[in-house]
C-alpha positions as CSV (number, residue, x, y, z in Angstrom):
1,X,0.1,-2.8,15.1
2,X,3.8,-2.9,16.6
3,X,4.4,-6.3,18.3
4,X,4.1,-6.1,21.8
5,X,6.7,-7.5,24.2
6,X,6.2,-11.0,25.7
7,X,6.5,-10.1,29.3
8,X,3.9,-7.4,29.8
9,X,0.5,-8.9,30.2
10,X,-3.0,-7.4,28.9
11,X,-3.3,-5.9,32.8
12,X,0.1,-4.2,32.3
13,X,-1.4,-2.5,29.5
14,X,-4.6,-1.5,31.3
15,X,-2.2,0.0,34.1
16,X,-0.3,1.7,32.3
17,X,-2.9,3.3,30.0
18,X,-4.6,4.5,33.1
19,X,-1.0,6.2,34.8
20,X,-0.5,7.9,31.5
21,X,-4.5,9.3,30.9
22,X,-3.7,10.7,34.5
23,X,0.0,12.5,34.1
24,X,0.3,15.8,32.8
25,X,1.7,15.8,28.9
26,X,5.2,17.2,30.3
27,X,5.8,14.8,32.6
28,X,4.6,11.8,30.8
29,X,7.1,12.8,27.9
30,X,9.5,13.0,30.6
31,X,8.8,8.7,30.6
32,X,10.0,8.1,26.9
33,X,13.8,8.0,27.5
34,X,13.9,6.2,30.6
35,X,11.2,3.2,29.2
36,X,13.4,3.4,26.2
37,X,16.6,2.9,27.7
38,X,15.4,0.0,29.6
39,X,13.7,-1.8,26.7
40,X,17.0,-1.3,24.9
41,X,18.6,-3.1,27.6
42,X,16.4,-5.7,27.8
43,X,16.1,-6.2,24.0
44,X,19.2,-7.0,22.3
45,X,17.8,-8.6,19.7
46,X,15.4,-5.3,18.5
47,X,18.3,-3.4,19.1
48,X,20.8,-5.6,16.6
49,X,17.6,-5.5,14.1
50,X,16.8,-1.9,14.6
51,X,20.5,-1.4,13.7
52,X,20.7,-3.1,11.1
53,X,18.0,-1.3,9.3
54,X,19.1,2.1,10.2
55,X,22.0,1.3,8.5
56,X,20.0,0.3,5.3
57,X,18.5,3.9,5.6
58,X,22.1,5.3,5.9
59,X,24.9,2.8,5.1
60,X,27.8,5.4,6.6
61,X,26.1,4.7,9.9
62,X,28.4,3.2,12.7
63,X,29.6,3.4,15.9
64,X,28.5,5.8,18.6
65,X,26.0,7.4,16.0
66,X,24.4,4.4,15.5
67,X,24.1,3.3,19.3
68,X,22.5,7.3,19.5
69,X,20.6,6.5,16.8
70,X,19.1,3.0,17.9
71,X,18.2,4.6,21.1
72,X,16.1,7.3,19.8
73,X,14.4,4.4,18.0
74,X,13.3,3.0,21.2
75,X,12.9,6.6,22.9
76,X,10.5,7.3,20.1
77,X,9.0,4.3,20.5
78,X,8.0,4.8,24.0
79,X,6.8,8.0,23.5
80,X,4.4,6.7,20.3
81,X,2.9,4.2,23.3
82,X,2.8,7.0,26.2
83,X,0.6,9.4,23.5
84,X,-1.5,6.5,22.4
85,X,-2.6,5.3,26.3
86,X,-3.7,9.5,26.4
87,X,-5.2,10.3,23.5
88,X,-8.8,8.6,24.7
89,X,-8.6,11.2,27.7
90,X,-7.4,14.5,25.2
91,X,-9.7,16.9,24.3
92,X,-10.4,17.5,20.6
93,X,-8.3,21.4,21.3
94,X,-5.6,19.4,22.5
95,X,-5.2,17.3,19.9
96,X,-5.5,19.7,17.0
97,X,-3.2,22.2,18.3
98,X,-0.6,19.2,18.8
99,X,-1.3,18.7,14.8
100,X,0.7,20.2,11.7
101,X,-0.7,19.1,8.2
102,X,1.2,19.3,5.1
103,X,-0.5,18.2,2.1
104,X,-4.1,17.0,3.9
105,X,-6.2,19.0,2.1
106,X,-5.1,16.9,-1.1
107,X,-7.1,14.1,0.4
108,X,-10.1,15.8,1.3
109,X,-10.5,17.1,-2.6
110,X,-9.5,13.1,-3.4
111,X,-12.9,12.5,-1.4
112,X,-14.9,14.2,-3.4
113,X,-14.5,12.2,-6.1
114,X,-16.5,9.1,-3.8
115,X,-13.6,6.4,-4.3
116,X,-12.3,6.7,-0.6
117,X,-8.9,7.4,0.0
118,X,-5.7,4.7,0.8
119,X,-3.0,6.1,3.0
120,X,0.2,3.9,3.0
121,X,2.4,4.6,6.2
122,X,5.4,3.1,7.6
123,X,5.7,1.9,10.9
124,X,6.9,5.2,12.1
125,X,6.3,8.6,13.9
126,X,3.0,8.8,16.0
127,X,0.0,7.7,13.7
128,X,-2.1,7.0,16.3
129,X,-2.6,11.0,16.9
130,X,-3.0,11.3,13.6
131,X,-5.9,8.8,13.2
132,X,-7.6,10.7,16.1
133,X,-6.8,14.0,14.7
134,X,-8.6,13.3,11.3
135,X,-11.7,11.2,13.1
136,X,-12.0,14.7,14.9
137,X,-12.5,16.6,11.5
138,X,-15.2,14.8,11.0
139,X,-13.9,12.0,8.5
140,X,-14.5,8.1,8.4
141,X,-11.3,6.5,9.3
142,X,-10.8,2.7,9.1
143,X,-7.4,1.1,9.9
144,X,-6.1,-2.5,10.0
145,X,-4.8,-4.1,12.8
146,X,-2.8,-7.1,13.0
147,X,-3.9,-9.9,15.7
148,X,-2.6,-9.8,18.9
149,X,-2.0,-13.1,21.7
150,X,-4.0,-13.2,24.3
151,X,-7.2,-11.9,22.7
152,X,-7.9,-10.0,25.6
153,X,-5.1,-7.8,24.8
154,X,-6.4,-7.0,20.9
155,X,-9.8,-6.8,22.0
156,X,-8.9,-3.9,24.5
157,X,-6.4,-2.6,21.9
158,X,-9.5,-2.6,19.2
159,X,-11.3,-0.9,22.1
160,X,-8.3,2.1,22.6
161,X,-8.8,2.5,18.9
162,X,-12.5,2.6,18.7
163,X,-12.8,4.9,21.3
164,X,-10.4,7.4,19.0
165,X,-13.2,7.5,16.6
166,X,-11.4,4.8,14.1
167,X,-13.3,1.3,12.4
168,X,-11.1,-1.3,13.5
169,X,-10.3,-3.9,10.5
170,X,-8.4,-6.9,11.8
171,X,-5.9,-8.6,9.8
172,X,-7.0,-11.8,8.1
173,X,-8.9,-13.7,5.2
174,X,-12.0,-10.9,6.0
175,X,-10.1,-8.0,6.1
176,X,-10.3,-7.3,2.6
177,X,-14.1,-7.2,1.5
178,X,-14.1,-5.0,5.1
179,X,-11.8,-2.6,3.9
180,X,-13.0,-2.5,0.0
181,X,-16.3,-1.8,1.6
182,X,-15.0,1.4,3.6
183,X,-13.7,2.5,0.6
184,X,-17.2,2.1,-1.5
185,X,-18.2,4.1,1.5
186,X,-15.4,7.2,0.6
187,X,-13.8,5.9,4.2
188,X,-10.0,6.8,4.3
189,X,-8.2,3.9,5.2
190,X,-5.0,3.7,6.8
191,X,-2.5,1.0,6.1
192,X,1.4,0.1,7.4
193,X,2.4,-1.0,4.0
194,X,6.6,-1.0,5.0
195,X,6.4,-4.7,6.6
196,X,5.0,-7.6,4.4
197,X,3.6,-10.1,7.7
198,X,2.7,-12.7,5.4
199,X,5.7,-12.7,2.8
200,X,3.1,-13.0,0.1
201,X,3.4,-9.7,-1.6
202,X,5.5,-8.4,-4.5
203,X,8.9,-8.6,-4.9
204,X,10.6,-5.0,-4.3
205,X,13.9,-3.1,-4.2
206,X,13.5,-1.5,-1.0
207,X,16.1,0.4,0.4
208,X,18.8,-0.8,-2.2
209,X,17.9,-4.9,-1.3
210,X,14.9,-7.5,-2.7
211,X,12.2,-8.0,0.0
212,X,8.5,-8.3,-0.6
213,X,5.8,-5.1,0.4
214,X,2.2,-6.1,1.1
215,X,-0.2,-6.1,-2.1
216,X,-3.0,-5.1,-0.2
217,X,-2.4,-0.7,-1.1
218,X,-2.0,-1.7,-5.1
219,X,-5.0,-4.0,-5.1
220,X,-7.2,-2.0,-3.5
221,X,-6.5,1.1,-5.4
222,X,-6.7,-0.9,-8.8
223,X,-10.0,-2.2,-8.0
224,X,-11.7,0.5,-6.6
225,X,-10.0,3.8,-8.0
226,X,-8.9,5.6,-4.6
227,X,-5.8,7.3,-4.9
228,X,-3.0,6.2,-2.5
229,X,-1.5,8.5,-0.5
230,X,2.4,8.3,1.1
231,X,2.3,9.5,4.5
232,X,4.0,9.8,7.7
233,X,3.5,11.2,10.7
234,X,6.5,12.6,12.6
235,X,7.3,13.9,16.4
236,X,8.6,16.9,16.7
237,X,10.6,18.5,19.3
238,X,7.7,20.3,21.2
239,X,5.8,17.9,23.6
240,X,2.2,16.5,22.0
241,X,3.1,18.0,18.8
242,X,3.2,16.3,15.1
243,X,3.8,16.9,11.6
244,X,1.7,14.6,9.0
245,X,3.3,14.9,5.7
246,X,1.1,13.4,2.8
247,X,2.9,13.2,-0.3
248,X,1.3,13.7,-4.1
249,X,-1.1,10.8,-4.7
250,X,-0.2,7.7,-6.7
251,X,-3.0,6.9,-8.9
252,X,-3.6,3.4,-9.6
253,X,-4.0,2.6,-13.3
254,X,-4.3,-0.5,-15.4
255,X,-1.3,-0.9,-18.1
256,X,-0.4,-4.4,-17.8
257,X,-2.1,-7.1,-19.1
258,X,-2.0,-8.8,-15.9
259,X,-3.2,-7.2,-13.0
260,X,-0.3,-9.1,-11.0
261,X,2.0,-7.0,-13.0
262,X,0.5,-3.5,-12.4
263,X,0.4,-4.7,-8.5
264,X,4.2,-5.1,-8.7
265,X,4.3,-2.0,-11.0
266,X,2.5,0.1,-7.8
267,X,4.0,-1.7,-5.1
268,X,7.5,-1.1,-5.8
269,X,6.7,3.2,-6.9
270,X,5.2,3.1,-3.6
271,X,8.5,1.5,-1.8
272,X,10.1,4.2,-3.4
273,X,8.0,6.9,-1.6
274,X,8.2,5.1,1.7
275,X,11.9,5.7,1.5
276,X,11.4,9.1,1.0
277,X,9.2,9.3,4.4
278,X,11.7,7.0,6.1
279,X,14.8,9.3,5.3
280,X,13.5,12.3,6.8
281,X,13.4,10.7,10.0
282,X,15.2,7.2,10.3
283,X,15.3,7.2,13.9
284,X,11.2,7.5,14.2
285,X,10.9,4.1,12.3
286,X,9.4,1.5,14.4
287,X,10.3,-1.8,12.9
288,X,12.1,-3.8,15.6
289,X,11.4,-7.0,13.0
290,X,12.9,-8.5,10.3
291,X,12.1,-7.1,7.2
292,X,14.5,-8.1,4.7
293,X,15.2,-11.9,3.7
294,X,18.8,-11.5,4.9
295,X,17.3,-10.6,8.3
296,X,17.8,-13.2,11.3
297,X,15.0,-14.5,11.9
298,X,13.0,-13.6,9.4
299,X,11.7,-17.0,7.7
300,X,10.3,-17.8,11.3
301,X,7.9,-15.0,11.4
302,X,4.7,-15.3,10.6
């Protein structure tokens, strides 16, 4: 989950949720720039790291293109919080005409074969829709959530997600017998594989510089067989309306004689493909953290 900003309390959540179950879709779209150009303001420090990796995406980036650009980011990230307080409230119609697929039926034939199925997304685009969208089709959907301070907040956050129809995994030394159980169960599980929270994972070149990528997609896929899927899930220009692209499946397969070895092996083909998903949209990318090593601030963390 996206970090939330300090200053808005769990009850700032709750109120907001409830004004945007209650608006129209128009006019709650109609929020998005205005909340985006004031947490811009407020948030120089996003805005320098949002920057900074939208010019790792595209390094002829500068000037008033960038300024556009790190403003949609926070437009789009807005929006990704004004869909996610309605989508409890939308009616299963609603949601699946807002909903373009390209390349989910690969994953339902992948579910067939009883291994589960392991989608890797970036922090970008409006996934929670997506979630929703596949619980609606009838599928088992588990996700992984990072803690959030207070607990009040993630507990009502677990809640939101629950209520879309998603098992809510949090982050921590359980989360992996919960999620290699989902699997075992053919669950799809959804994980944000672009931001490494621990700084444990492999070493990868990820858009053209060294940072690590969590493990977690590799190791799960080695030791249970699911296939990993690339995905994203992107606005688009009409209001309530996505496009999930799923890219072809990257089958995990021993070849090393350490399994550390075929984890890196994995890890850094799937960096690769996260690039791909990034480029198509750079300003729908959500990571207002660092990422890299080179980042400010990014040894403080965890």
């Amino acid at each position: 989950m996206p970090d939330i900003p300090d200053a808005v309390t769990t009850n700032g959540y709750k109120l907001a949720a409830l004004a945007a179950r209650f608006t129209p879709g128009v006019l709650a779209a109609g929020f998005a720039a205005p909340l985006g150009a004031g947490a811009n303001f407020w948030s120089p420090d996003r805005r320098e790291m949002i920057e900074r990796h939208l010019k790792r995406v595209d390094p002829t980036l500068r000037g008033l293109r960038l300024r556009r650009m790190s403003q949609d980011a926070f437009d789009f990230y807005a929006r990704y919080w004004i869909e996610s307080f309605r989508l409890p409230t939308m009616s299963k119609r609603t949601v699946d005409r807002g909903f373009t697929d390209d390349g989910y039926p690969q994953i339902v034939e992948a579910l067939q074969e009883g291994n589960g199925a392991i989608l890797a997304l970036p922090h970008l685009g409006g996934w929670e829709w997506a979630g929703r969208w596949i619980a609606d089709q009838g599928h088992e959907i588990t996700v992984v959530v990072e803690h959030l301070d207070p607990p009040e907040l993630f507990d009502w956050f677990v809640d939101l997600r629950s209520k879309l129809g998603m098992h809510v995994v949090p982050l921590g030394p359980k989360a992996g017998g919960a999620v290699l159980a989902a699997l075992r169960d053919n669950h799809i599980v959804c994980l944000l594989s672009d931001r490494d929270i621990q700084q444990s994972g492999p070493e990868v070149e990820f858009f053209g510089e060294t940072t690590t990528l969590p493990a977690g997609p590799a190791t799960l896929a080695l030791r249970t067989g699911a296939p990993i899927f690339p995905t994203a899930v992107y606005f688009t220009d009409r209001v309530d309306a996505h496009l999930g692209w799923v890219r072809a499946p990257i089958r995990a397969e021993r070849r090393e004689k350490r399994l550390r070895d075929d984890v890196n092996r994995i890890t850094q083909e799937l960096a690769s493909e996260l690039e791909v998903l990034i480029r198509r949209a750079p300003s729908q990318w959500h990571l207002f953290q660092p990422n890299w090593p080179s980042d400010p601030g990014y040894s403080t963390q965890q």
